[in-house]
N, C-alpha and C positions, 0 to 999 in steps of 0.2 A: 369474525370467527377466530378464536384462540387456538394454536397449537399449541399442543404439550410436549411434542417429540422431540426424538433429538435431532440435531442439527448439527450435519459436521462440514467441512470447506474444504476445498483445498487452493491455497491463494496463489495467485502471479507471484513468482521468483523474482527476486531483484540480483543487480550485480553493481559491486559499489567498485571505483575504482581510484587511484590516487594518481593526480597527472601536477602537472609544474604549478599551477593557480589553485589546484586547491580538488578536494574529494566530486565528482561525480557518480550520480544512479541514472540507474536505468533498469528496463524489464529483461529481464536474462537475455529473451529470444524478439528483443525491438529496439536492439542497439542503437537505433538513429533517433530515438527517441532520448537523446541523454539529457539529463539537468543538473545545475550547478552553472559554478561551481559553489561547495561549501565549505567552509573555514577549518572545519574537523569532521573527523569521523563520526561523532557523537552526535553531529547536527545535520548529518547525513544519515544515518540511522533512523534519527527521528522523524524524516521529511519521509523516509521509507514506510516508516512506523503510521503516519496520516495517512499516508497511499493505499493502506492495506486497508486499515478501519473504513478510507471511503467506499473500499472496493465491497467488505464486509455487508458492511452499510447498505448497499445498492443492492449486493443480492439479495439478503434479509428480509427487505422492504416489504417483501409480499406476503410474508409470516408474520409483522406487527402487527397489533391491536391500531385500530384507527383512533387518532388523536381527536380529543373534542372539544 
């Protein structure tokens, strides 16, 4: 079954943080969950940037067309 609607999200908040070794993430409100460290900002962002697409992704799932 195809939808055609729209589809709107609202995604997991991150929180980026800079410590002595290098940028750490995490989910705003799962602090114990941190990752890192990463070398810059910019590659932290992006590892942000995956996490959301997977998150995306997962919800989505049930709106795509079945692959064949």
């Amino acid at each position: 079954m195809r939808s055609n609607g729209k589809r709107v999200y609202a995604l997991d908040s991150w929180t980026i943080e800079k410590k002595g070794r290098g940028w750490y993430i995490s989910r705003t409100y799962a602090p114990a969950t941190r990752l890192g460290p990463y070398g810059s900002e910019a590659s932290a962002c992006l590892m942000i940037a995956r996490q959301l697409r997977k998150e995306l992704a997962r919800r989505d799932a049930h709106h795509s067309e079945p692959r064949i």
